[in-house]
Backbone bond lengths (Angstrom), bond angles and torsions (degrees), N, CA, C in turn:
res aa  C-N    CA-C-N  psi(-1)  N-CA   C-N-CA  omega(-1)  CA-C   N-CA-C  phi
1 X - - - 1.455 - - 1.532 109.19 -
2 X 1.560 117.77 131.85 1.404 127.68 178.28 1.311 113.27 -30.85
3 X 1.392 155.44 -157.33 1.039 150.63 91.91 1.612 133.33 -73.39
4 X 1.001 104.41 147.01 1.820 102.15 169.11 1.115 124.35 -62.69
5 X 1.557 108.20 136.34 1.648 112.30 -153.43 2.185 69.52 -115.23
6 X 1.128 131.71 49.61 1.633 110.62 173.87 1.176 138.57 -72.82
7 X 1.319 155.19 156.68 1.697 130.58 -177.69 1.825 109.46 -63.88
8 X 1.136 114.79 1.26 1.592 111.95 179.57 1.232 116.33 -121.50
9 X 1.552 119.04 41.36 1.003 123.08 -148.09 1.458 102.19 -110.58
10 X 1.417 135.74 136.66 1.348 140.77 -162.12 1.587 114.07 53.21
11 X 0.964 110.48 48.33 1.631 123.96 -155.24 2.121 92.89 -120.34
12 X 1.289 121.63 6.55 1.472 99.09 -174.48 1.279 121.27 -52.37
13 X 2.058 100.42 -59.93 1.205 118.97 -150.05 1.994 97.18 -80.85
14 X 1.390 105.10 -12.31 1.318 113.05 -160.41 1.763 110.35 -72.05
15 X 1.501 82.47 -68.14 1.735 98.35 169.72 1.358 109.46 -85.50
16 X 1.528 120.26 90.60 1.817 114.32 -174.71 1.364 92.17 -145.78
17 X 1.205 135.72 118.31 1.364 143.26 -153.76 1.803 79.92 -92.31
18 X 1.336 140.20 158.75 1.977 143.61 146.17 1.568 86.65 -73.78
19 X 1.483 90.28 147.28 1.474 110.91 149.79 1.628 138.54 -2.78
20 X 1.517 99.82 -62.67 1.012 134.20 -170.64 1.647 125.49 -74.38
21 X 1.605 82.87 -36.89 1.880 104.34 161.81 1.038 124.71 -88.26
22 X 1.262 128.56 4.86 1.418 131.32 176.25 1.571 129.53 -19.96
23 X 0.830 144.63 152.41 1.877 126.28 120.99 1.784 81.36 112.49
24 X 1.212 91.47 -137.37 1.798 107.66 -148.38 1.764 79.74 -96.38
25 X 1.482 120.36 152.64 1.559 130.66 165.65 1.821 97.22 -75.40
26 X 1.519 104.56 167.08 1.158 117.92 146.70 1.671 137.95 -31.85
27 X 1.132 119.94 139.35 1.551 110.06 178.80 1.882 100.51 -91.46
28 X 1.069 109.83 -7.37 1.867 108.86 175.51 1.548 96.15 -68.01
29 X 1.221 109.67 -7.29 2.433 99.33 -165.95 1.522 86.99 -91.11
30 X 1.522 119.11 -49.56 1.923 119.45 -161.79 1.434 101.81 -74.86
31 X 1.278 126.29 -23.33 1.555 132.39 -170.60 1.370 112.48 -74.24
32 X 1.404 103.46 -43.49 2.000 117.96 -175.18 1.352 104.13 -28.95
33 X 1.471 140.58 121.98 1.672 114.93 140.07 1.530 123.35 -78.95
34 X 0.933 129.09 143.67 1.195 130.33 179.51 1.840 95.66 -108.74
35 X 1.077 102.70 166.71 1.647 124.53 -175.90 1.155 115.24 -132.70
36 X 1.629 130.80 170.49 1.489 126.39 -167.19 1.557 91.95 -103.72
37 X 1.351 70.79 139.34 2.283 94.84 -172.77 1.379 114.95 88.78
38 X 1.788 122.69 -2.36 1.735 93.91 154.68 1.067 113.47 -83.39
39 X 1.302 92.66 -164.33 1.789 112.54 -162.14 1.622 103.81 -120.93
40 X 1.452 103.26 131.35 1.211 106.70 -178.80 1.544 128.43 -116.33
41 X 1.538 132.40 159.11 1.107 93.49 170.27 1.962 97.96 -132.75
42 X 1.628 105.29 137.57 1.059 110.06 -177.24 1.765 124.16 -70.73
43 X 1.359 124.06 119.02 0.986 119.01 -134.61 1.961 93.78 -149.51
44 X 1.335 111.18 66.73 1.703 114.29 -157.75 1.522 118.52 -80.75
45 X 1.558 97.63 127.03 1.278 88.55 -162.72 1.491 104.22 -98.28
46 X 1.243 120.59 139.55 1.691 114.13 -171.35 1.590 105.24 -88.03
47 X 1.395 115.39 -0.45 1.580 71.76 173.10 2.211 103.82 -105.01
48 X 0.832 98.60 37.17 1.250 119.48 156.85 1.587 136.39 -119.61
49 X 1.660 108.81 99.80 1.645 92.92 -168.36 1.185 123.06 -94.59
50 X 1.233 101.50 -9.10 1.807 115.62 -167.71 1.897 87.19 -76.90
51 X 1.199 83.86 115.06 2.232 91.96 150.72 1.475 95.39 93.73
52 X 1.653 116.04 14.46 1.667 107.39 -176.67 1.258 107.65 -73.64
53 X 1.617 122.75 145.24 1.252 124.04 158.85 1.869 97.64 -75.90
54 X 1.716 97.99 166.67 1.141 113.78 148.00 1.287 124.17 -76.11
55 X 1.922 96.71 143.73 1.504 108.73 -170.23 1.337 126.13 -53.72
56 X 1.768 112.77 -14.60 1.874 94.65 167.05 1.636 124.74 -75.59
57 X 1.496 93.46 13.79 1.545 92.78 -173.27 2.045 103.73 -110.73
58 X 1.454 96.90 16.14 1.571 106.34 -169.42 1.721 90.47 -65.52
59 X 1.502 142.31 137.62 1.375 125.09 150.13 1.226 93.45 118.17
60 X 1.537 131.97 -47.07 1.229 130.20 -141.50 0.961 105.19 -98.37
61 X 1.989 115.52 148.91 1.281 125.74 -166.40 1.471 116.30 -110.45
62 X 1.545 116.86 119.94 1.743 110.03 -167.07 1.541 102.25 -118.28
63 X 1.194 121.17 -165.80 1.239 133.31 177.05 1.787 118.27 -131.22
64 X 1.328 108.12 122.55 1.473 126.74 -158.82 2.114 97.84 -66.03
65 X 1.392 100.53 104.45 1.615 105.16 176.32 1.750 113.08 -83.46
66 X 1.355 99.98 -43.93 1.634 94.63 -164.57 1.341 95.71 -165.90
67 X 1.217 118.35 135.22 1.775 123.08 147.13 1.491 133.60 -58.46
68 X 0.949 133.68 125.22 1.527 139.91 138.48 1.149 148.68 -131.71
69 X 1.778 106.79 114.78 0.855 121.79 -165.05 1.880 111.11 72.79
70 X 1.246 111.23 -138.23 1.824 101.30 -178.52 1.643 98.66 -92.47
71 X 1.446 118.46 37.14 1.436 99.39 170.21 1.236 104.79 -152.38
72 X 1.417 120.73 166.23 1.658 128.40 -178.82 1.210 117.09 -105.56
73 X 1.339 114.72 135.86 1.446 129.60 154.56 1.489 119.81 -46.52
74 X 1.214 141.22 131.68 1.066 120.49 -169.41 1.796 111.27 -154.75
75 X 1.369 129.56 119.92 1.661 143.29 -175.36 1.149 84.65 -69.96
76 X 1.510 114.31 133.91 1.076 137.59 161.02 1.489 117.66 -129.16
77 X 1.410 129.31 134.80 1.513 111.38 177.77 1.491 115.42 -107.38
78 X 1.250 146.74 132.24 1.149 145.93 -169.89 1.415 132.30 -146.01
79 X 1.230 98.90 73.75 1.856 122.89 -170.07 1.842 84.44 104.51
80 X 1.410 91.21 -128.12 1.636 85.36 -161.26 1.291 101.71 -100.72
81 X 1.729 125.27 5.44 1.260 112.20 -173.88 1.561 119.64 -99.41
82 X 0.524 139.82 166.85 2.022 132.19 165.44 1.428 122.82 -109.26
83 X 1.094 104.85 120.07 1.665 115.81 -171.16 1.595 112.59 -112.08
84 X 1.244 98.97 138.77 1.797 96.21 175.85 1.881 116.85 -119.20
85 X 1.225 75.19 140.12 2.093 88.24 -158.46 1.479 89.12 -115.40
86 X 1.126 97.99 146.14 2.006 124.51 165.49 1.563 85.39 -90.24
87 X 1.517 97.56 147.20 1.551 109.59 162.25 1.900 98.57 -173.25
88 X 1.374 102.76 151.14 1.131 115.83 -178.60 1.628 122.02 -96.44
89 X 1.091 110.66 132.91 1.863 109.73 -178.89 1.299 120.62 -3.75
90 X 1.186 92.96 -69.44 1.905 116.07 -176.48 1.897 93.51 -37.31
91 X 0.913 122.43 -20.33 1.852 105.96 179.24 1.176 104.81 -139.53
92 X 1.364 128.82 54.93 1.275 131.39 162.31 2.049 102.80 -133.71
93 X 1.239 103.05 158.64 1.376 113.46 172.46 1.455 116.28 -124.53
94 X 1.346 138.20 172.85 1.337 111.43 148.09 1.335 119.96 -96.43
95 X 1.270 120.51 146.62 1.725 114.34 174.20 1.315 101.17 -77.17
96 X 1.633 96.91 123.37 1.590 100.44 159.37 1.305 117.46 -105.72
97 X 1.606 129.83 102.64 1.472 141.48 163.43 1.653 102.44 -31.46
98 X 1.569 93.11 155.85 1.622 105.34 176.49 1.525 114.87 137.15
């Protein structure tokens, strides 16, 4: 039998919340506003599916273009090209430089 080619695919060890993180995130992550020109870092939380990026974008750090609606536009660079992804609060962080 083929395998599944799905968008969550090789995703166990990736999207695996510890123990400890269980359950629902914080309401300080959905509250954040972000503004156009910070820096974000995409950070997906699986037990949220609505607004997930795909997993090559797990880690990666973009820059906040525009809002819509409850989610952000978001620069992403990936090899040499730059791609822009919608994603919702629930999987964004802010990058803090330093």
């Amino acid at each position: 039998m083929p395998l599944s080619q799905g968008y969550r695919r090789k995703t166990r060890a990736l999207l695996r919340k510890s123990p400890r993180e269980r359950g629902k995130s914080p309401l300080s992550r959905l509250l954040y506003e972000y503004r156009h020109g910070d820096k974000v870092v995409i950070d997906v939380d699986p037990s949220v599916h609505k607004g997930m990026p795909h997993r090559r974008y797990h880690g990666k750090i973009g820059v906040i273009i525009a809002k819509i609606g409850k989610a952000y536009k978001i620069s992403v660079t990936q090899g040499d090209s730059v791609k822009e992804i919608i994603v919702r609060p629930e999987h964004l962080k802010p990058f803090m430089e330093g």
